[in-house]
C-alpha positions, -999 to +999 in steps of 0.1 A: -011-128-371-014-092-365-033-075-398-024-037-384+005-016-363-010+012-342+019+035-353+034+045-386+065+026-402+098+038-385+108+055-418+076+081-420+089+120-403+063+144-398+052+171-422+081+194-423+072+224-409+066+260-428+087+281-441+095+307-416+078+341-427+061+326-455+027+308-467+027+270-454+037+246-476+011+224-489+020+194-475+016+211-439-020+218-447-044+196-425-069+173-440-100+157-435-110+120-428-143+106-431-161+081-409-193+067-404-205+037-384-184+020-358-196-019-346-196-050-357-206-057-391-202-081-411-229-073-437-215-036-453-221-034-490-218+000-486-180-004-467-193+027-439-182+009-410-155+002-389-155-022-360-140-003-325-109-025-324-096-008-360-106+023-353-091+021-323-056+009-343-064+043-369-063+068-341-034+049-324-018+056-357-024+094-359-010+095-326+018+076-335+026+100-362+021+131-334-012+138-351-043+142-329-082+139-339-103+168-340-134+182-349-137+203-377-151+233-360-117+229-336-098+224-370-105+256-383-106+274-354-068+261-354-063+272-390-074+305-384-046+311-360-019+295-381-021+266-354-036+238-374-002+221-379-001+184-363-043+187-363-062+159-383-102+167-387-120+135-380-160+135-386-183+104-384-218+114-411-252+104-410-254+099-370-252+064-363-263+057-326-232+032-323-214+066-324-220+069-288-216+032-277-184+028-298-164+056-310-164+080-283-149+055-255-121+053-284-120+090-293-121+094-252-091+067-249-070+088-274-078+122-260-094+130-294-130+150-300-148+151-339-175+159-353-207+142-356-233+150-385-263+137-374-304+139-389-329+155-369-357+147-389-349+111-384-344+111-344-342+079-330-351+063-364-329+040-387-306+043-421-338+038-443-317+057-471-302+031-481-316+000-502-300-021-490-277-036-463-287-041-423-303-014-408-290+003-382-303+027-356-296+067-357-290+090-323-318+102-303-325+132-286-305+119-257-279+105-277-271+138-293-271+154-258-245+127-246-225+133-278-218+168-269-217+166-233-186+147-243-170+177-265-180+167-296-190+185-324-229+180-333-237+193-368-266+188-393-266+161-423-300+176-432-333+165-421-338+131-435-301+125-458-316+133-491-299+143-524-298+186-523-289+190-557-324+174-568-347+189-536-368+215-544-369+253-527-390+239-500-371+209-490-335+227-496-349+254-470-359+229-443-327+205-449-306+233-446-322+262-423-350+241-403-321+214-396-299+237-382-325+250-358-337+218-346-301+208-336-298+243-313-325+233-299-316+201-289-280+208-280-283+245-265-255+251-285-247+271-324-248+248-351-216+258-374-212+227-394-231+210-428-225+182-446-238+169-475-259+137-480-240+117-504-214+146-510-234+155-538-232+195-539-241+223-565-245+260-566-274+260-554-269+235-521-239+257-511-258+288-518-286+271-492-265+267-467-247+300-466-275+311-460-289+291-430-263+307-413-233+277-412-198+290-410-184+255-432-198+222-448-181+190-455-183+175-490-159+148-505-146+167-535-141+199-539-173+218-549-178+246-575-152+273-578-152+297-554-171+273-528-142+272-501-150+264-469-184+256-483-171+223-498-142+210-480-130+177-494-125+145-467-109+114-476-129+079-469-116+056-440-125+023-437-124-009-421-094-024-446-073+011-440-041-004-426-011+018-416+001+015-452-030+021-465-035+057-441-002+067-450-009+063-486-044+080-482-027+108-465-005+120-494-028+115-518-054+143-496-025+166-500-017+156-534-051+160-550-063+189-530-083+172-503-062+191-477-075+225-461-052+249-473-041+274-448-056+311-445 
């Protein structure tokens, strides 16, 4: 028995498309999905990973629906020049090393890029954040360079994936500014994007990274008032998101505000 279909019931359209001369409507504004780790794994208390096959079935879905995967530096880019219509932003946190064995020969197979948060301060080092569950390894130095060789998007997580709303000045200046440097000097390259560990934001945090010099940063709700593209909201996608289950995530990003409004 199949448990997924890589393409979207017969009776789901596209988003209709803006109103000529006007403000697009809200249900044309692109969202945001969230990802983390792509392998085989049984053992996720945490439910952060996705095996290769079902993401593989996800992004066949998207493209089913004339949708295509794309980082979120690409996404706004798009945005900015009224062209984010048909643009889904996909991002994969905390930097798993399975990033790069597993979901870019699927991002590759679907012509789609993302964006990868990753944790310099743990190069090469393991998901010790968490309690509990199997540990996994994190990118390396070369791993990171691979990753953007490939068109990705490389962006910071922080240092080490601790809680910003509880760091002090010192450690919210190095997960924020000395992260961000670290990265350019690995990939060569500007570092525009933040997200933060846990999606746990304040004032403060977003004050932090506005000024290390990031143009956006990834949360899960939206932050404080006036935080815009300082707290953009993503929606969770999992291994038991079936078609049904995508489609229903979907509206509800638009319904509840989870969707990037257009500029």
């Amino acid at each position: 028995m199949v448990a997924d279909t890589s393409a979207a019931p017969n009776t789901a359209k596209p988003d209709p498309a803006p109103p000529a001369g006007g403000r697009p409507s809200r249900r044309s504004a692109p969202w945001v999905a969230m990802y983390h780790s792509v392998s085989e794994c049984p053992d996720d208390p945490y439910n952060v990973t996705v095996t290769p096959a079902r993401l593989d079935r996800q992004l066949a879905w998207l493209s089913g629906r004339g949708l295509r995967g794309v980082s979120v530096r690409e996404l706004l880019a798009a945005r900015a020049r009224g062209a984010a219509r048909g643009l889904v932003g996909l991002t994969f946190d905390d930097g798993y090393d399975d990033f790069v064995t597993h979901a870019l020969p699927v991002l590759h197979r679907w012509d789609f890029t993302a964006t990868v948060f990753v944790l310099p301060g743990r190069l090469g080092g393991e998901n010790a954040w968490e309690a509990t569950g199997p540990r996994k390894p994190l990118l390396d130095v070369d791993g990171i360079r691979r990753a953007a060789a490939a068109g990705m998007e490389i962006a910071s997580h922080g240092l080490v994936h601790v809680d910003l709303t509880r760091a002090t000045d010192e450690e919210l200046h190095a997960e924020t500014n000395d992260s961000r440097h670290r990265l350019a000097g690995i990939t060569g390259g500007d570092i525009a994007g933040f997200c933060y560990p846990y999606g746990y934001l304040d004032e403060r945090a977003t004050a932090a990274v506005r000024r290390a010099g990031y143009r956006y940063a990834c949360a899960i709700t939206p932050g404080p008032a006036g935080s815009g593209d300082f707290a953009l909201p993503r929606i969770h996608v999992g291994q038991a998101d079936t078609s049904l289950r995508l489609e229903l995530k979907r509206r509800l990003a638009l319904a509840h505000g989870r969707a990037l409004e257009s500029a």
